[in-house]
C-alpha positions as CSV (number, residue, x, y, z in Angstrom):
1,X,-84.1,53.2,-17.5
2,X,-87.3,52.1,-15.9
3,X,-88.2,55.8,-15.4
4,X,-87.7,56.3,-19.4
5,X,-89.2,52.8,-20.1
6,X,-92.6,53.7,-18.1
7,X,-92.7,56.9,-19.7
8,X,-92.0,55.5,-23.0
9,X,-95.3,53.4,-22.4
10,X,-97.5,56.1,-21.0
11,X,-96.9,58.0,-24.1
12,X,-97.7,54.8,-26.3
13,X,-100.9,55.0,-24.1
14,X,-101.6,58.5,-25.1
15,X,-101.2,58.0,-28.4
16,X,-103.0,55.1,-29.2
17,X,-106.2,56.3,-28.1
18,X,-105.2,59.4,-30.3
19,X,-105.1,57.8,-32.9
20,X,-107.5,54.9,-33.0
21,X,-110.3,56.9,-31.8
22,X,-111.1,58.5,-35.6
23,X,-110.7,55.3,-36.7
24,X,-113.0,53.9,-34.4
25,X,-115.5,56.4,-35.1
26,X,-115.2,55.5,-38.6
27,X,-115.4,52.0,-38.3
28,X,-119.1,52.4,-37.0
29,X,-120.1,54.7,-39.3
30,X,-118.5,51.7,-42.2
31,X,-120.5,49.5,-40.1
32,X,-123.8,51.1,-40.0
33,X,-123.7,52.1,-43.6
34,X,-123.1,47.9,-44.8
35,X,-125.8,46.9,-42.3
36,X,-128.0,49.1,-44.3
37,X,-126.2,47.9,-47.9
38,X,-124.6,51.0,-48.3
39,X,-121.3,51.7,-49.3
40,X,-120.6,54.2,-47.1
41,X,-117.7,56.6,-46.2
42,X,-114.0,55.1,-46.2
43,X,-112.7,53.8,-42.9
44,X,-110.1,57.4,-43.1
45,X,-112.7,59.7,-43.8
46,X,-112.9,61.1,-39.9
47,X,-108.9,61.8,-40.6
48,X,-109.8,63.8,-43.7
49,X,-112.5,65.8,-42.2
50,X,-109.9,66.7,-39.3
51,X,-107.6,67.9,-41.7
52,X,-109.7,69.3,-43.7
53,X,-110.9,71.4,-40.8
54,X,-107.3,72.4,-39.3
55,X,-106.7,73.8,-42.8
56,X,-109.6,76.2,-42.6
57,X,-109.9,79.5,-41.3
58,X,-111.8,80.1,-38.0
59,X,-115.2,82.4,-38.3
60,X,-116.4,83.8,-35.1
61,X,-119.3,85.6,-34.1
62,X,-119.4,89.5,-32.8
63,X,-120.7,88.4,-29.5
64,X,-117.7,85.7,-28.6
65,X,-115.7,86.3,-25.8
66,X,-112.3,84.6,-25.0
67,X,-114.1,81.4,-23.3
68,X,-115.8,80.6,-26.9
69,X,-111.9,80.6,-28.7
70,X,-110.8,78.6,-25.4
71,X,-113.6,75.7,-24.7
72,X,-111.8,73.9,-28.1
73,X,-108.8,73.4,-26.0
74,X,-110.1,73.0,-22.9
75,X,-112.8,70.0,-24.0
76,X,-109.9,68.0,-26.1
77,X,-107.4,68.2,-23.1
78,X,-109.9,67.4,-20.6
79,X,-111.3,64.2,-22.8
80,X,-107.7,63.3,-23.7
81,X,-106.4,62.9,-20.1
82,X,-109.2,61.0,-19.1
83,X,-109.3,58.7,-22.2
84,X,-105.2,58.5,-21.8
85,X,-105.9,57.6,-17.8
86,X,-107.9,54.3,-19.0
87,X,-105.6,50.7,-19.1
88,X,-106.2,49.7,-22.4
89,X,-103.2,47.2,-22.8
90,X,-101.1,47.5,-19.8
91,X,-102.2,48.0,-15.9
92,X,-99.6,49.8,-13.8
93,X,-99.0,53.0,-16.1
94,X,-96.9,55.6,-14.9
95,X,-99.8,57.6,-14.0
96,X,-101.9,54.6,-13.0
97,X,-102.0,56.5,-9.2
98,X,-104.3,59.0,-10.8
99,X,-106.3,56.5,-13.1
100,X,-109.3,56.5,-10.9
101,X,-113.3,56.3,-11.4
102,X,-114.2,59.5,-9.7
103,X,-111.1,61.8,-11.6
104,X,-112.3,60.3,-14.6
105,X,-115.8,61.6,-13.7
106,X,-114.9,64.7,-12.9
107,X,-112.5,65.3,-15.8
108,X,-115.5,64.2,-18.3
109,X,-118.0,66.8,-16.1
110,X,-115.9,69.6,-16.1
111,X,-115.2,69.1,-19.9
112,X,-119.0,68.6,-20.5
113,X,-119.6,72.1,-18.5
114,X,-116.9,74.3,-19.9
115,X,-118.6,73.2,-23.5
116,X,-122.0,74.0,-22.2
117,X,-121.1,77.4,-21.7
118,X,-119.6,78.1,-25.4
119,X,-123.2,76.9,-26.4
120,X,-124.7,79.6,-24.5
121,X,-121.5,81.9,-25.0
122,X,-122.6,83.3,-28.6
123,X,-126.7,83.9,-27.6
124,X,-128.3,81.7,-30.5
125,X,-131.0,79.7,-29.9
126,X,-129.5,76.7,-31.1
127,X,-126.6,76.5,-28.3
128,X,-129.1,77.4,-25.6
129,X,-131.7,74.3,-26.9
130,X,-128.3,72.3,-27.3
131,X,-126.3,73.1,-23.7
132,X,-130.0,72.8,-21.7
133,X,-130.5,69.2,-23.0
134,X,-126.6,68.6,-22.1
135,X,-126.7,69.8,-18.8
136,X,-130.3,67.7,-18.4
137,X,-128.7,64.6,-19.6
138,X,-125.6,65.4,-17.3
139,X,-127.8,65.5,-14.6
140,X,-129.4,62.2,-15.4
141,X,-126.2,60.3,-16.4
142,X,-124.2,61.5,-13.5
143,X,-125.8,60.0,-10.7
144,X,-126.0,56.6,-12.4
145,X,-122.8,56.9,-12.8
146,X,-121.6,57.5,-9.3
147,X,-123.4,54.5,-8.1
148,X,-122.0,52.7,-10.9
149,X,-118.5,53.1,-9.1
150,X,-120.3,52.1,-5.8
151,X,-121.1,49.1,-6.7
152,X,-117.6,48.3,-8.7
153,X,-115.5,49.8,-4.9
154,X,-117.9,47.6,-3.1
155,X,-117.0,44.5,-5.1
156,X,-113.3,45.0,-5.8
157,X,-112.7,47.4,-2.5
158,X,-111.2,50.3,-4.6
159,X,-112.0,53.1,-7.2
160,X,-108.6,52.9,-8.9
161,X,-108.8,51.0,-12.4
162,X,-105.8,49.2,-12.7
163,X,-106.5,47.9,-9.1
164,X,-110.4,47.2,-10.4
165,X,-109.0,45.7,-13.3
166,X,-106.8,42.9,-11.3
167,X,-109.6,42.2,-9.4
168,X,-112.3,41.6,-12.1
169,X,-109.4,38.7,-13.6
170,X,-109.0,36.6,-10.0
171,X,-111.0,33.8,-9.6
172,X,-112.8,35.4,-6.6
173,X,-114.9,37.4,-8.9
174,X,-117.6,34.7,-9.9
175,X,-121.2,35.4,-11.4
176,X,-122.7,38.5,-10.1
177,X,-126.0,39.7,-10.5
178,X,-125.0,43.3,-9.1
179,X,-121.7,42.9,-11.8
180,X,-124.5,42.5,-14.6
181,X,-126.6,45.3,-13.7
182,X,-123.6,47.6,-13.2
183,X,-122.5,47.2,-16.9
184,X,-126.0,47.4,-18.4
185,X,-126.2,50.8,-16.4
186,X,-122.7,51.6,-17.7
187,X,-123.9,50.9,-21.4
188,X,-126.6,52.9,-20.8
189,X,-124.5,55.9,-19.5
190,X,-121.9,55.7,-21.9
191,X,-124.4,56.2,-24.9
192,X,-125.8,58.5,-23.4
193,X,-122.4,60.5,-22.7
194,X,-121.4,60.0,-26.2
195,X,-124.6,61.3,-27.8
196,X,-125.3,58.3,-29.4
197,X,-129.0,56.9,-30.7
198,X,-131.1,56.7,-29.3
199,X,-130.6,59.6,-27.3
200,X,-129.1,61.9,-29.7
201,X,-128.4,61.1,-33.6
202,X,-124.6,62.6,-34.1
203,X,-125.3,62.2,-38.0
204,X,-128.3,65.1,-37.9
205,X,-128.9,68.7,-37.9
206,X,-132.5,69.1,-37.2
207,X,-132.9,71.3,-34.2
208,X,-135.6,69.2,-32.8
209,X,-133.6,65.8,-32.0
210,X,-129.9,67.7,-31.9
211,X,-127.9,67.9,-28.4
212,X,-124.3,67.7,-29.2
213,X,-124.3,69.5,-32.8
214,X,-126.7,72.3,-31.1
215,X,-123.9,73.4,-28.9
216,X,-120.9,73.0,-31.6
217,X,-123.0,74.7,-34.8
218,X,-121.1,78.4,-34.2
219,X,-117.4,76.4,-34.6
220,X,-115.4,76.1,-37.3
221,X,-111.6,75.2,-38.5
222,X,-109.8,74.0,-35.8
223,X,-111.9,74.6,-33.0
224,X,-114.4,72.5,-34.3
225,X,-111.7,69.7,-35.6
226,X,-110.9,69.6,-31.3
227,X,-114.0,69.9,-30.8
228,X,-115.0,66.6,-33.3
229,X,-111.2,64.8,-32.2
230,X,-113.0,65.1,-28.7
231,X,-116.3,63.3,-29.3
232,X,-114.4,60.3,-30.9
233,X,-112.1,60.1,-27.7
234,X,-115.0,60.4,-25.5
235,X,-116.7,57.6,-27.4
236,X,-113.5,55.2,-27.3
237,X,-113.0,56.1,-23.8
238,X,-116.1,55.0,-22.3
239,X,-115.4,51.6,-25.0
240,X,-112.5,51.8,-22.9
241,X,-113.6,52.0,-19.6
242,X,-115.8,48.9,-20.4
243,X,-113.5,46.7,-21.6
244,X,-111.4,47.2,-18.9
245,X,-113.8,46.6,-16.0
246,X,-116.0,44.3,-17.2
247,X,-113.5,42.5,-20.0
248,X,-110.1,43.0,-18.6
249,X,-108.9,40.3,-20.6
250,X,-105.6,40.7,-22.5
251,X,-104.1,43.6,-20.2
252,X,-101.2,42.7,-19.5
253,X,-99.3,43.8,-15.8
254,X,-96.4,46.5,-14.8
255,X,-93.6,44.1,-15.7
256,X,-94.5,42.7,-19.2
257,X,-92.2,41.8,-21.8
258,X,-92.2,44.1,-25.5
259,X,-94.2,40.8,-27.4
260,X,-96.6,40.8,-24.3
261,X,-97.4,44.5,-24.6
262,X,-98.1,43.9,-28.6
263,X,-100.1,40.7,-27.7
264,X,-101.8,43.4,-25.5
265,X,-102.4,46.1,-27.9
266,X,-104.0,43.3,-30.9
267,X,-106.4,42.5,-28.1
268,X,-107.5,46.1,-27.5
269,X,-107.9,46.4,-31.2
270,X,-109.9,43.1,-31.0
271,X,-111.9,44.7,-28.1
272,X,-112.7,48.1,-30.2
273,X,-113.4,46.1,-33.5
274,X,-116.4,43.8,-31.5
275,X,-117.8,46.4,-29.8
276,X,-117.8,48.9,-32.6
277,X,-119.8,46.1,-34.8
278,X,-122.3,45.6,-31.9
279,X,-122.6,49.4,-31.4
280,X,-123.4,49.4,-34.9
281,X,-125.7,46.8,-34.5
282,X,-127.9,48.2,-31.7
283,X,-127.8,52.0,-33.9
284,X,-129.2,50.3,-36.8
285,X,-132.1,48.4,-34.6
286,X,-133.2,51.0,-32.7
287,X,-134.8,54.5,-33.9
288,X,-134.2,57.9,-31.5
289,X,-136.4,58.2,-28.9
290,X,-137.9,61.8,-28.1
291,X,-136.1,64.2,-26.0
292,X,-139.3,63.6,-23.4
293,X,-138.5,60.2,-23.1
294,X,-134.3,61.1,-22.0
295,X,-135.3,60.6,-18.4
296,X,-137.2,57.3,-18.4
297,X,-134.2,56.1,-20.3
298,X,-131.4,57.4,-17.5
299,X,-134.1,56.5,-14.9
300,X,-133.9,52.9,-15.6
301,X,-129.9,53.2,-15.1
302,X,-130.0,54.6,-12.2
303,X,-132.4,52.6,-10.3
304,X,-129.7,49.6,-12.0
305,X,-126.7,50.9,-10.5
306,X,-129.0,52.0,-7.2
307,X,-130.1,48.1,-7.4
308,X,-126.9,46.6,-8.0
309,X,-125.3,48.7,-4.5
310,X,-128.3,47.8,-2.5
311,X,-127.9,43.8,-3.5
312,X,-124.0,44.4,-2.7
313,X,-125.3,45.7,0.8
314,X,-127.7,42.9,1.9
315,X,-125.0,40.2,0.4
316,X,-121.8,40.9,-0.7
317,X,-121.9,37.8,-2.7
318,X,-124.7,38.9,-4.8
């Protein structure tokens, strides 16, 4: 019964990032458009355009080989294990042994590198401009990253998230300075991952400012649907991995009751609906900055999460 119970949950896991992350991606675009006084698009339009996609026929170019038709798949499994592997309302999943910062890395890289190569699969120009910024920005957002997850196993003496997680709500945590610069570096990665402004506009087509749409523009039907279904799990995820390191509030442990798992789920939604209103807060603020100015951008994160290590190194109470 625990066995079934445990997977019962993990599945409930699974599927609520499934399904809320459309939803979320719509709730920003709601967002943005009434911070502007515009109607804007209904909170279900990213489900229509998914099934409106799935219902169309696939077109692909002459020159496509068997990794174009497979990178869909790949890139939606990929994000959705990683996104599924993130404690969103319970700690202790079944496969909390394999919820850890550096598989969750790796799972987001190799998904990021198998779509790289569709863009330059088909020989436009388009997917070569869009997979060379990817792979720049990769390069960038990567090592930031990494000491990111330093600093967080230097604090809380693991990489495992439900272990992090525990941690971050003891009262040993206190007021860090290297805590503080680790998440402005993680907000800084995690737009920059999800190819949001102002380092790419997902809302555009020009081929001067696109990244993300550059590599995707040869998709269509339901490659492209995965391929969309994938961005909005990408974005959640790292919305995700946020809340649960820095804002682990509201996740409940291994051996919660049913109301306590519900009391745990209305706080993630409280969690996505916040930060999806500040999200579009800080689009609608800001314009997109040049594709020159990328680095400087991913620069200043990784000398963050480089500081916030070396201040764990000279004091661990820093």
């Amino acid at each position: 019964m625990v066995l079934i119970r445990d997977l019962a949950i993990q599945g409930a896991q699974m599927l609520l990032v499934l399904l809320l992350a459309p939803l979320f991606t719509g709730f920003v675009r709601k967002t943005k458009a009434r911070l502007l006084r515009r109607q804007g698009p209904p909170l279900i339009q990213p489900y229509l355009d998914l099934i409106r996609l799935m219902r169309k026929d696939i077109v692909l170019a002459e020159s496509a080989s068997w990794l174009f038709r497979t990178v869909p798949y790949l890139v939606f499994a990929g994000t959705w294990v990683a996104a599924s592997l993130v404690p969103t309302f319970r700690t202790g999943l079944l496969f909390s042994w394999s919820a850890d910062l550096i598989a969750i890395i790796a799972l987001l890289g190799s998904a990021r590198f198998f779509l790289a190569l569709a863009g330059l699969d088909v020989g436009t120009s388009f997917g070569g401009i869009g997979s060379s910024r990817e792979v720049m920005i990769a390069s960038l957002a990567e090592p930031a990253m990494i000491m990111i997850v330093f600093t967080l196993a230097l604090v809380a003496g693991s990489t495992q998230l439900s272990t992090i997680a525990a941690f971050m709500t003891s009262s040993g945590v206190g007021l860090r300075v290297s805590l503080a610069l680790a998440l402005i570096a993680l907000i800084m990665v995690a737009i920059a991952e999800s190819g949001r402004i102002p380092i790419d506009n997902p809302a555009t087509h020009l081929e001067l400012t696109m990244v993300h749409e550059a590599m995707v523009l040869e998709y269509s039907g339901r490659h492209l649907a995965l391929i969309e279904l994938a961005a909005s799990l990408k974005l959640i995820l790292y919305v995700s991995l946020i809340a649960c390191l820095f804002a682990p509030w509201g996740i409940e442990s291994s051996g919660a009751s049913v109301p306590a798992l519900a009391l745990g789920i209305a706080t993630y939604v409280g969690k996505l609906a916040v930060s999806g209103f500040l999200l579009a807060l800080f689009e609608t603020s800001i314009a997109k900055m040049r594709v020159f100015r990328v680095p400087e951008f991913l620069g200043a994160a990784l000398m963050l999460g480089l500081l916030a290590t070396l201040l764990l190194f000279v004091s661990g109470t820093i």
